[in-house]
C-alpha positions in Angstrom: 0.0 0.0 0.0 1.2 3.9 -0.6 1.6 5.9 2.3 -1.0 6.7 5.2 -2.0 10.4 3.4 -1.9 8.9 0.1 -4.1 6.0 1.4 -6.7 8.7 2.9 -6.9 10.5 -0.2 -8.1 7.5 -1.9 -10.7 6.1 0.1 -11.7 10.0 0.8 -12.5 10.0 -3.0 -14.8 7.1 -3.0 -18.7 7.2 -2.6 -19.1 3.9 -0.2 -18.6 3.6 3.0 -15.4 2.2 3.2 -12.6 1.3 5.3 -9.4 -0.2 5.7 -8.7 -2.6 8.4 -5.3 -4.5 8.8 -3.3 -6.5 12.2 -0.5 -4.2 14.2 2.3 -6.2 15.6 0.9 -7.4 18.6 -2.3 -9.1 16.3 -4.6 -6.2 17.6 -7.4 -4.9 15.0 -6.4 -1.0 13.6 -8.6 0.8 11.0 -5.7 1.8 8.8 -7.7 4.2 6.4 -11.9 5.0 6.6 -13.5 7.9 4.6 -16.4 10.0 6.5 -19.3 7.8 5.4 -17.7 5.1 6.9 -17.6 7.5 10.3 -20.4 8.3 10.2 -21.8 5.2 9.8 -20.7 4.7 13.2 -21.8 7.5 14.7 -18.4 9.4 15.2 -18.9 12.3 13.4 -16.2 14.2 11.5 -13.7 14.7 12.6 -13.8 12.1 15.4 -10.7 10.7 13.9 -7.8 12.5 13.0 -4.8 10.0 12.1 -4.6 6.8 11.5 -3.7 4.3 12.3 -6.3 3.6 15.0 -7.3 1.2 17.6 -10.6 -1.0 15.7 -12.5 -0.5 19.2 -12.1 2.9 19.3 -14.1 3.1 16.3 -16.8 0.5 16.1 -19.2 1.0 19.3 -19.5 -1.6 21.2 -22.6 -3.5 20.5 -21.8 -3.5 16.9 -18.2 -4.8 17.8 -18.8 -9.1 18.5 -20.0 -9.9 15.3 -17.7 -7.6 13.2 -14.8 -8.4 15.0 -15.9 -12.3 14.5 -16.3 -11.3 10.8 -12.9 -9.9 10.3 -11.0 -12.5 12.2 -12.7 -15.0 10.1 -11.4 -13.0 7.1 -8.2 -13.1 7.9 -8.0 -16.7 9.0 -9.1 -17.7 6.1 -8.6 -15.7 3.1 -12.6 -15.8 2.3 -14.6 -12.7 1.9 -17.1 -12.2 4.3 -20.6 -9.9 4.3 -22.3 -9.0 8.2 -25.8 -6.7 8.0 -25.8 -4.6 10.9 -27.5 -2.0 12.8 -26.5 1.5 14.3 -28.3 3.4 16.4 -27.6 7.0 16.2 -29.5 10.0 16.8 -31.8 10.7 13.9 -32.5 6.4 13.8 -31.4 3.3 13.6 -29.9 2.7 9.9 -29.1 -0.8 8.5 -25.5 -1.4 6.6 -24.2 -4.5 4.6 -20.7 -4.5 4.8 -18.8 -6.5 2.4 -15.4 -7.9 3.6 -12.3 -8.5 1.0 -9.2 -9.6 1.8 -6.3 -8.6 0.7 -3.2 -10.7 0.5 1.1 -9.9 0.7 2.6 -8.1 -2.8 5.1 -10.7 -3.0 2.9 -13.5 -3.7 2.1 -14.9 -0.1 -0.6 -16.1 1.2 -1.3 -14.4 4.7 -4.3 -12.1 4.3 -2.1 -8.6 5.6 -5.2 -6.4 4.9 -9.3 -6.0 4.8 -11.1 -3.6 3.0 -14.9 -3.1 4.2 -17.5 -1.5 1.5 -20.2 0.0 3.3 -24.0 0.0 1.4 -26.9 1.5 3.3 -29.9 -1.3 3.7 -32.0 1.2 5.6 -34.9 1.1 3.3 -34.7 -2.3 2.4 -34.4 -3.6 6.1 -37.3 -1.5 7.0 -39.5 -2.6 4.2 -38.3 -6.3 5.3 -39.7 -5.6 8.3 -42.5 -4.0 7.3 -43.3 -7.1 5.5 -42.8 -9.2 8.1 -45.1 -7.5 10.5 -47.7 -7.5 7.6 -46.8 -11.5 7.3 -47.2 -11.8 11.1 -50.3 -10.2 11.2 -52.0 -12.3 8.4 -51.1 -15.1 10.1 -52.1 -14.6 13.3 -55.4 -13.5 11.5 -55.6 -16.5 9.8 -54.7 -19.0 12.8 -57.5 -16.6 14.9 -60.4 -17.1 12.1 -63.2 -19.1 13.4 -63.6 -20.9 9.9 -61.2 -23.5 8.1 -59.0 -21.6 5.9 -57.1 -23.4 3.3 -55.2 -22.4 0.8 -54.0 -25.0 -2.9 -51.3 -24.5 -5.5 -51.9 -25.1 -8.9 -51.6 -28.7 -8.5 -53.8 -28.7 -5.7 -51.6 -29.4 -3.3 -52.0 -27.9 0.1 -50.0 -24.7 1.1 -51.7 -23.4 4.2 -54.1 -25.2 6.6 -54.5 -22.8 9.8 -55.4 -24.3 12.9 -59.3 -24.1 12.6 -58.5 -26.4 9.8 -56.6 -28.6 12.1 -59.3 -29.0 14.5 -62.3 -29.6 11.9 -60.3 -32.1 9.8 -58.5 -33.6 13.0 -54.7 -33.2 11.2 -52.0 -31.1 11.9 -51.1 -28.6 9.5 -47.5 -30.5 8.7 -49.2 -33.8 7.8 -51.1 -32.4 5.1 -49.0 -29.4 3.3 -47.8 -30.1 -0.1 -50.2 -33.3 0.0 -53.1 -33.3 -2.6 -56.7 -31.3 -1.2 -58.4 -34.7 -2.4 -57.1 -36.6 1.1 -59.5 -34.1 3.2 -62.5 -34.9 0.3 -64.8 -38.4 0.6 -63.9 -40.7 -1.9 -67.1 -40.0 -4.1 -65.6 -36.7 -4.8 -62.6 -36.8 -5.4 -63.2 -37.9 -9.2 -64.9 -35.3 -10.8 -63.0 -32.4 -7.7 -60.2 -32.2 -10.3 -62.4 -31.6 -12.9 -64.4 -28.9 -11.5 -61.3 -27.0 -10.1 -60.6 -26.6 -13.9 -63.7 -25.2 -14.4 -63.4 -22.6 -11.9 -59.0 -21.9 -13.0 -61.1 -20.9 -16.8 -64.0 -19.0 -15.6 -64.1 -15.6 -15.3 -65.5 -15.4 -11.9 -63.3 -15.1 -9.0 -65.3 -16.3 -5.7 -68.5 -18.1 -5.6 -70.4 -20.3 -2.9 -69.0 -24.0 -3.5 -72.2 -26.0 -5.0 -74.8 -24.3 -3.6 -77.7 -26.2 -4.3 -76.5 -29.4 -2.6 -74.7 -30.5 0.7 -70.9 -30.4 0.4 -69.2 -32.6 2.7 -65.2 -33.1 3.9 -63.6 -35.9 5.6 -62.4 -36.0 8.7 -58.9 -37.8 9.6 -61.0 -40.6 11.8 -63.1 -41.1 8.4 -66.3 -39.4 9.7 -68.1 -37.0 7.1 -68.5 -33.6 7.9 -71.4 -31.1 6.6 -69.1 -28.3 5.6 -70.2 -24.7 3.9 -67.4 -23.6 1.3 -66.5 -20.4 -0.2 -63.4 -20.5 -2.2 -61.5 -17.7 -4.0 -58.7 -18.3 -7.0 -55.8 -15.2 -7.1 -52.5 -15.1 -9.5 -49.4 -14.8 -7.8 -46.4 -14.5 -10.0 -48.9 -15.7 -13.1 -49.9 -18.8 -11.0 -53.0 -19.9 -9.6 -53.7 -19.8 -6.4 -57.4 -21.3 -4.6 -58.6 -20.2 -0.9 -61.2 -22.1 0.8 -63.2 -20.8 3.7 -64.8 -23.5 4.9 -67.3 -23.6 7.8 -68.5 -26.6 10.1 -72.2 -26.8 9.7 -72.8 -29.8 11.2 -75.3 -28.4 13.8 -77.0 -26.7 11.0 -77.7 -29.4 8.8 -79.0 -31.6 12.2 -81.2 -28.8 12.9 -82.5 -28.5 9.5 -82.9 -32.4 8.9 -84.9 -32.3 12.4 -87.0 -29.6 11.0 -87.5 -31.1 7.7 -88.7 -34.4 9.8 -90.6 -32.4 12.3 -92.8 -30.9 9.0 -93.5 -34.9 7.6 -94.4 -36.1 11.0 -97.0 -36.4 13.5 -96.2 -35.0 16.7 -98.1 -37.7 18.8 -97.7 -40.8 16.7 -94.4 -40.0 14.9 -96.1 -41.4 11.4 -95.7 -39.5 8.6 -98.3 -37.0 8.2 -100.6 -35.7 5.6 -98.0 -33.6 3.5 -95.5 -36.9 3.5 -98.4 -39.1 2.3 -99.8 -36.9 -0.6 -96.0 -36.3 -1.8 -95.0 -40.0 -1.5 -98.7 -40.7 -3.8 -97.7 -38.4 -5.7 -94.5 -39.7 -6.4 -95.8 -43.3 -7.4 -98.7 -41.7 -9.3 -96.6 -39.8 -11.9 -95.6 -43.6 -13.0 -97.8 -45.9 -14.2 -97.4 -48.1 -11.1 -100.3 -49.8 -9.3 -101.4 -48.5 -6.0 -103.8 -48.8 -3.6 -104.9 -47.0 -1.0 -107.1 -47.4 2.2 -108.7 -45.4 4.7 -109.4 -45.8 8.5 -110.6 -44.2 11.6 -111.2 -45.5 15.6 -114.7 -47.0 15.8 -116.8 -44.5 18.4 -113.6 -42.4 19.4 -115.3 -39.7 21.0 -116.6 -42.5 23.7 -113.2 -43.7 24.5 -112.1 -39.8 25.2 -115.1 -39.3 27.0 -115.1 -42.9 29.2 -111.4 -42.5 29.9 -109.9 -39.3 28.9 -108.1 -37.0 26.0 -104.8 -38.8 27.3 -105.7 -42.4 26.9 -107.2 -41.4 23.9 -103.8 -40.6 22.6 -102.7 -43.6 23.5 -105.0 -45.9 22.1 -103.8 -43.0 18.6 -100.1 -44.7 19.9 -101.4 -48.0 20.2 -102.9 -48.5 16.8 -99.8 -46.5 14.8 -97.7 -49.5 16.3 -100.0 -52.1 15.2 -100.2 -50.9 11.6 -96.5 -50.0 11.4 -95.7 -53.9 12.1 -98.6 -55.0 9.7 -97.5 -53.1 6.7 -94.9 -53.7 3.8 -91.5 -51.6 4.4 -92.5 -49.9 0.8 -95.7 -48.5 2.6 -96.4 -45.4 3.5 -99.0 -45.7 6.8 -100.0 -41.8 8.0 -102.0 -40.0 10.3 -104.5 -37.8 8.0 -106.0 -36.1 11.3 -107.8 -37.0 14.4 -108.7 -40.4 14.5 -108.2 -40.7 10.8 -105.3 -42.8 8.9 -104.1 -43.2 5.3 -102.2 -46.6 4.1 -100.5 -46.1 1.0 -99.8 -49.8 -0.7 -97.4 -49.1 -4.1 -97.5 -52.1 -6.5 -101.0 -53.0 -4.8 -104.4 -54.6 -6.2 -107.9 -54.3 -4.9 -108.2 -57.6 -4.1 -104.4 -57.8 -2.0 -105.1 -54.7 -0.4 -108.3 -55.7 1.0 -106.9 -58.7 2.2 -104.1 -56.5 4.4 -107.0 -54.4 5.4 -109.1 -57.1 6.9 -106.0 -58.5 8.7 -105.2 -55.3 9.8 -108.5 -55.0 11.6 -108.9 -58.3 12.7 -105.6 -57.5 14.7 -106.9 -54.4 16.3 -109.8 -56.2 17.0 -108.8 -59.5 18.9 -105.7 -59.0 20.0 -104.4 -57.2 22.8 -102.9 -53.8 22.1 -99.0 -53.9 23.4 -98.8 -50.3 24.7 -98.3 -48.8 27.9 -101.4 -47.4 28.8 -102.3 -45.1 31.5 -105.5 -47.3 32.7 -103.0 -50.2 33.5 -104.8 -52.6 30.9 -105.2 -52.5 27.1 -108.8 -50.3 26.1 -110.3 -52.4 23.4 -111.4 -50.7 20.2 -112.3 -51.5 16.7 -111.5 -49.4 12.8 -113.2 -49.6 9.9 -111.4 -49.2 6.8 -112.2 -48.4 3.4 -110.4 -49.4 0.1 -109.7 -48.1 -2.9 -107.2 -48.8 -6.0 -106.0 -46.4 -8.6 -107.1 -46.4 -12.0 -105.6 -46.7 -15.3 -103.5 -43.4 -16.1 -105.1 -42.0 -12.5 -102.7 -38.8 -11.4 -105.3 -37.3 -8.8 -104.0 -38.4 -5.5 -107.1 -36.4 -3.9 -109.3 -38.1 -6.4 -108.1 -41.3 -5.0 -108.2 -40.8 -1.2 -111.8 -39.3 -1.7 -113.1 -42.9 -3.2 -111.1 -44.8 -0.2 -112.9 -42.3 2.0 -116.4 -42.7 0.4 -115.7 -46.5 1.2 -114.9 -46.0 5.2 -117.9 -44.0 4.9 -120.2 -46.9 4.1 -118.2 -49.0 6.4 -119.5 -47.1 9.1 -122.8 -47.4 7.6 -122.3 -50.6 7.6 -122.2 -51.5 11.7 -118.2 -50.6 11.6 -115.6 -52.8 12.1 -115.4 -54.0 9.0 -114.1 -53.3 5.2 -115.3 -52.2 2.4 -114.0 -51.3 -1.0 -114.8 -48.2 -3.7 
């Protein structure tokens, strides 16, 4: 190197921060050359230093000095160059430097490293954008880990890139057993075929979010194998020119019991737990748009009002009880057997004749009739009553389910014309 005001001059006249740092004899650290930047870098201020050269620790404060004096001596030990980012706190900020380390080896061709030359570059706005970043990164993730609902997020190949911890406790995974493994694993195995398929349906379209098949139940599946009633929105972005999907999905497994409850509560008798009116004149319907043979019959309790008024309103409900039990263990599994109202009941027989029906129909009462009633009744002992029951079958092309139940009801009319207890057919 030239001499020490020679060797100022020079790295005076560059832009960088830069200094020269070398070994005196006793192997201590000196700062052989530094231009102003480089001082005030550190927080000396000009002119902190007036020759050179000078002791490294009188220079670098000391919370900055460990890791660049660990830097340098690496340097030197072994001839690599080194980078350290660090940060000085002075009194208008804290401010952010890389400082690149090169070593710098005899004249004569030897291999010691005799000097180090440190180039300064100001980070500040980088760093602080970095953090700025990371705060924003923090923040989305705490968000995300907070959110009541599932959020997960798929790549292009539809392989799993985030799974937050709402996710974790609806699908019963951790979040490292399922990244980077395929969205079909948390899908039942119905739908996973055609899942593929409509994900490329969504990539093409020109919508961005939508409500995940709205019109029927969507389900997921659970790590213990369980289905689970799930709501899904989902959401496709571009990030670097790739796809990207988000799924929101919500737990609506109380919401689908309370709705199938509902539903069941709106087909069923409250007191006999048969199907009621609506369910019978929808499951008629249903066999009537076909060409299908069906019969139907209806019944009521002989002389009702004489049990309520004998006994009671309550073990009039039970002898209601009693003969919905009877007929549910008389009739076909493919029958529909309702309460129409009151004392009043509807058997629906698909794939039934006159003839057959009546047959059932006369057991049927023959049942009620003679045998004892198994039912827990409030008098202690069985209350014997009788039903009469008219018959009627559907005819050719016949699509009037009320037409039909009106001829079966003109027939339990003359049955009751007829003494009761007994059948007769329209």
């Amino acid at each position: 190197m030239d001499g020490p005001t020679e060797l100022q001059n020079l790295v005076n006249s560059i832009e960088a921060s830069v200094a020269l740092v070398g070994r005196d004899e006793g192997g201590v650290l000196v700062v052989r050359a530094c231009n102003d930047k480089f001082l005030r870098m550190l927080g000396r201020g000009q002119p902190a230093i007036g020759f050179f050269p000078v002791p490294f620790d009188a220079v670098v404060p000391n919370y900055a000095r460990p890791a660049f004096r660990d830097k340098l001596q690496e340097c030197f030990a072994t001839g690599v160059p080194q980078e350290v980012e660090q940060a000085y706190d002075l009194r208008e900020g804290t401010y952010w430097w890389r400082l690149s380390l090169k070593p710098f080896h005899h004249t004569d061709g030897g291999t010691a490293v005799t000097e180090i030359l440190i180039t300064g570059l100001d980070i500040t706005a980088k760093m602080l954008l970095r953090q700025e970043l990371e705060i924003s990164t923090s923040r989305f993730r705490s968000v995300v880990d907070a959110a009541y609902d599932a959020i997960i997020t798929v790549d292009q190949q539809h392989n799993i890139t985030l799974f937050n911890r709402s996710a974790e406790t609806l699908f019963g995974y951790q979040a490292a057993e399922v990244l980077n493994q395929p969205i079909e694993r948390l899908l039942p195995e119905k739908f996973r075929t055609n899942h593929r398929q409509y994900m490329q349906q969504f990539t093409r379209s020109p919508v961005h979010s939508r409500q995940m098949d709205e019109r029927n139940r969507v389900y997921g599946l659970h790590r213990d194998g369980t289905l689970l009633p799930v709501e899904i929105a989902i959401s496709k972005i571009s990030v670097g020119g790739v796809q990207e999907f988000t799924a929101v999905i919500r737990d609506i497994t109380d919401r689908v019991r309370l709705m199938d409850l509902l539903q069941k509560q709106a087909v069923t008798d409250e007191l006999t737990g048969l199907p009621n009116r609506r369910e019978f004149l929808e499951v008629v319907g249903d066999v009537l748009a076909t060409d299908a043979d069906l019969s139907v019959f209806m019944l009521d309790i002989d002389h009702f009002k004489k049990i309520n008024d004998n006994y009671g309103h309550d073990i009039g409900d039970d002898a209601l009880r009693a003969l919905s039990r009877v007929a549910m263990a008389s009739t076909r599994a493919e029958d529909i057997f309702a309460r129409w109202g009151g004392e009043e009941f509807v058997a629906a027989l698909p794939g039934v004749g006159l003839e057959q029906a009546t047959a059932l129909a006369e057991k049927l009462r023959l049942r009620i009739a003679h045998e004892n009633v198994r039912h827990d009744w409030k008098t202690g002992g069985p209350v014997a009553f009788t039903v009469s029951i008219g018959v009627a079958e559907r005819q050719p092309k016949e699509r009037d389910a009320n037409e039909l139940i009106r001829r079966a009801d003109q027939a339990l009319y003359r049955a009751k014309h007829a003494g009761r207890n007994c059948v007769q057919v329209n």
